[in-house]
C-alpha positions in Angstrom: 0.0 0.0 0.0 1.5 3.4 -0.8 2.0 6.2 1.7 -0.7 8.2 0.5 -3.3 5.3 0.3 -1.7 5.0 4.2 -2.6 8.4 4.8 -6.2 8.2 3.4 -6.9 5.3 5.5 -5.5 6.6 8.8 -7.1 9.6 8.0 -10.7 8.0 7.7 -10.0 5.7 10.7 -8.6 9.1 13.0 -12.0 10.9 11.6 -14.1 8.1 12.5 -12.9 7.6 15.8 -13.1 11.3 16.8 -17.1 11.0 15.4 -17.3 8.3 17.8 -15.7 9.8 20.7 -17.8 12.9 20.2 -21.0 10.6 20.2 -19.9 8.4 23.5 -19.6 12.0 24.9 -22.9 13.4 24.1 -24.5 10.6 25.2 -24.8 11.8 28.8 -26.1 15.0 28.0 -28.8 13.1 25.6 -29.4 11.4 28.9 -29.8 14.4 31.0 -31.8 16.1 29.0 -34.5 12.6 28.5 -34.2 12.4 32.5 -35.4 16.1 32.8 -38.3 15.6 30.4 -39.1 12.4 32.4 -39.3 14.6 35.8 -41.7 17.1 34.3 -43.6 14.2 33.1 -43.5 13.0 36.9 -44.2 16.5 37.8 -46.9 17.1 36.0 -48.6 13.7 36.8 -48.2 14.3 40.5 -49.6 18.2 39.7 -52.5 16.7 38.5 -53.3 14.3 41.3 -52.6 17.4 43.5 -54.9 19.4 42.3 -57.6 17.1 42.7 -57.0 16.6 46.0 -56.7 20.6 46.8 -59.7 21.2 44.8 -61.6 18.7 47.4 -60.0 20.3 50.1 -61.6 23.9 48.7 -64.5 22.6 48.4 -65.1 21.2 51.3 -63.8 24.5 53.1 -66.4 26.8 51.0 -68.7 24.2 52.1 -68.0 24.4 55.4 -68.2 28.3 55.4 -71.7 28.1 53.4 -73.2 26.4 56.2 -71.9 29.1 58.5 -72.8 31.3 56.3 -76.4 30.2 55.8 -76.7 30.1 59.8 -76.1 33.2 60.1 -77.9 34.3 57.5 -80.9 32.7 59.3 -80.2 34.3 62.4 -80.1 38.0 61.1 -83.8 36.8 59.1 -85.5 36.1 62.3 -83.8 39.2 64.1 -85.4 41.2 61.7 -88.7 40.6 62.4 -88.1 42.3 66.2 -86.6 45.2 64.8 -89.5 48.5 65.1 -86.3 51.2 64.4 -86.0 52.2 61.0 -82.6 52.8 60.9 -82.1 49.5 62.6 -84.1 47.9 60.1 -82.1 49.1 57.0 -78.7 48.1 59.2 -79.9 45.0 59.2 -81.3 44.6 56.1 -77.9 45.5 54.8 -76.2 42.9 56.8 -78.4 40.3 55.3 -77.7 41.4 51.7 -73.8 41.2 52.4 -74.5 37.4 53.9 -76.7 36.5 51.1 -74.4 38.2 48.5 -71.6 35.8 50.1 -73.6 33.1 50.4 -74.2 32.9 46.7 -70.9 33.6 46.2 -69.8 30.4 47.9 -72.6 28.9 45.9 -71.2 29.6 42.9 -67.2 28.9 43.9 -68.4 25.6 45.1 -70.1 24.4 41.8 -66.9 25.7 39.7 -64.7 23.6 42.2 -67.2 20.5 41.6 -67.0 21.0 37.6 -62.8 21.4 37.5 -62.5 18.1 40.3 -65.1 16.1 37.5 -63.3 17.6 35.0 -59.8 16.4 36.5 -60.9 12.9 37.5 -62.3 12.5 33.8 -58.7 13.2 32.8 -56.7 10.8 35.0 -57.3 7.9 32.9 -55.3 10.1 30.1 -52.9 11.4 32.9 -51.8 8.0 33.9 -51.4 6.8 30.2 -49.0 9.7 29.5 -47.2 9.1 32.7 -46.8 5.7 32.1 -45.9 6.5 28.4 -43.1 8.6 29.4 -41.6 6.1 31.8 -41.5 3.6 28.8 -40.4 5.7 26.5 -37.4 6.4 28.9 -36.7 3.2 29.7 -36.3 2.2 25.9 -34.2 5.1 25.7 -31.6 3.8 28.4 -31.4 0.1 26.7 -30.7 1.8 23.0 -28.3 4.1 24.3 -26.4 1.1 26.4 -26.5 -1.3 23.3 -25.4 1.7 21.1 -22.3 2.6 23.4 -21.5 -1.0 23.6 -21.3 -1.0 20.1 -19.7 2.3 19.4 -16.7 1.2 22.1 -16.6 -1.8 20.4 -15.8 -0.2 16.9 -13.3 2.3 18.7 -11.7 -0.6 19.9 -11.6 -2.4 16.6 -10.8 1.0 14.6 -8.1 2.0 17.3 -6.3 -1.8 16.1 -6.7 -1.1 12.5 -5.0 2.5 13.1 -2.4 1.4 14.6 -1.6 -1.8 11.7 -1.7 0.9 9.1 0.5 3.6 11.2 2.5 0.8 11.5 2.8 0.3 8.0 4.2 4.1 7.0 8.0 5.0 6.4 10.0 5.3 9.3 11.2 8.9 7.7 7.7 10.2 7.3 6.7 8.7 11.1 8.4 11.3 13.1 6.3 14.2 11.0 2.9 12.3 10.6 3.0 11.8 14.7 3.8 15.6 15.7 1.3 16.7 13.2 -1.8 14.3 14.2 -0.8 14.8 18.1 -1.0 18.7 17.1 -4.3 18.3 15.1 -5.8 15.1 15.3 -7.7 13.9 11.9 -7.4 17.6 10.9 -3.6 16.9 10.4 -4.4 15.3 7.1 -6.7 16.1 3.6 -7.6 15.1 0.6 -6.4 16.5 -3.0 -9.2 16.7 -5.5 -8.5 18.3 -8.7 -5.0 19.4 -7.3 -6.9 21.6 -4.9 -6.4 20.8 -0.6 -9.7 20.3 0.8 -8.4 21.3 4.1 -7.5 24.7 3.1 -9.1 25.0 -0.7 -5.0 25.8 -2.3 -3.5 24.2 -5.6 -0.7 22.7 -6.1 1.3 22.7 -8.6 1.7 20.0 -11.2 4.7 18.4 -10.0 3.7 18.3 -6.3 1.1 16.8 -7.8 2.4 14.2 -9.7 4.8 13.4 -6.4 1.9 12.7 -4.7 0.2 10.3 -7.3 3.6 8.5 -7.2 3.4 7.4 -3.2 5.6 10.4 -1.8 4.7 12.0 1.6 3.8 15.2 0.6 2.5 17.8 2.9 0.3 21.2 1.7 2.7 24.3 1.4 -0.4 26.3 2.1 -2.0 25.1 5.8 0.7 22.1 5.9 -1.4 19.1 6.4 -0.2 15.8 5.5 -2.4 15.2 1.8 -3.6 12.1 -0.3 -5.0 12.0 -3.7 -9.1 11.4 -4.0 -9.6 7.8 -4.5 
């Protein structure tokens, strides 16, 4: 194999293994990010139960102070009949529209709190499913991520082998450069030559640089100096 076809492969190899590294790396903030849409999903099931619960508790409260309310009520009905003042009359009066006023009020707040509890219960059916949706969902999630880093750590190791059978492989006078230059840049220490033109930095070459290269010689790009191989 000549240098060049040497450099293409370790070049595809390097590349590959730094996309793999930079997957394996993102997995834990995939993960993070699928755990916090799980907790709102807990959240918001645990919301919903909540508000069930603290709607019965309100309504049983405004309950509670309707039948106080409605005693009272009754109380200031029948002291209105002793009343001979005027004055006292229309004081009183007023005191019973304020207790009526509230007690319809109540009335009112009490049959909103039944509709929004009927209205919630109704729901939990479709509250549960979602909940238990999400914890499935995530669940799948954390097997296909652990098979999928097994297998990605699998290829690293099996690419990481193959890299270092074809490093093996290049001339001892060209090793010294190509492992300063890939410790320097990584896979960006190489590039491909298309139409004599770097794709790593978009230069020519000139025809006889070119023609060294398409012969096997280590050539590197007298523009942005990476280590070049000819388009297969």
């Amino acid at each position: 194999m000549s240098i060049a076809a040497i450099i293409r492969e370790c070049h595809r190899m390097r590349s590959h293994l730094r996309d793999l590294q930079n997957e394996i790396d993102r997995g834990p903030r995939v993960l993070k990010a699928r755990q916090a849409k799980l907790d709102a999903e807990r959240q918001a099931h645990h919301d919903h139960h909540e508000s069930i619960t603290k709607l019965k508790l309100k309504q049983r409260e405004d309950e509670g102070t309707l039948k106080q309310t409605e005693a009272r009520l009754a109380k200031l009905e029948d002291q209105l009949t002793g009343i001979t003042v005027q004055k006292e009359y229309a004081a009183k009066q007023s005191e019973i529209s304020q207790a009526r006023a509230k007690k319809e009020a109540l009335e009112d707040a009490i049959l909103t709190t039944m509709g929004e509890i009927e209205d919630k219960t109704n729901r939990i059916p479709e509250v549960e499913k979602q909940w238990a949706d999400a914890q499935a969902e995530f669940a799948q999630y954390q097997e296909e991520a652990k098979e999928r880093l097994q297998r990605m750590v699998a290829d690293q190791q099996h690419t990481r082998e193959e890299l270092a059978k074809r490093e093996a492989e290049l001339p001892e006078k060209a090793r010294p450069t190509y492992d300063y230059l890939v410790k320097a840049h990584g896979p960006d220490a190489m590039a491909a030559v298309k139409n004599r033109v770097c794709q790593g930095c978009r230069s020519g070459m000139t025809e006889q640089k070119w023609l060294e290269l398409q012969g096997g010689q280590f050539i590197l790009c007298s523009n942005c100096g990476k280590m070049l191989y000819p388009t297969e």
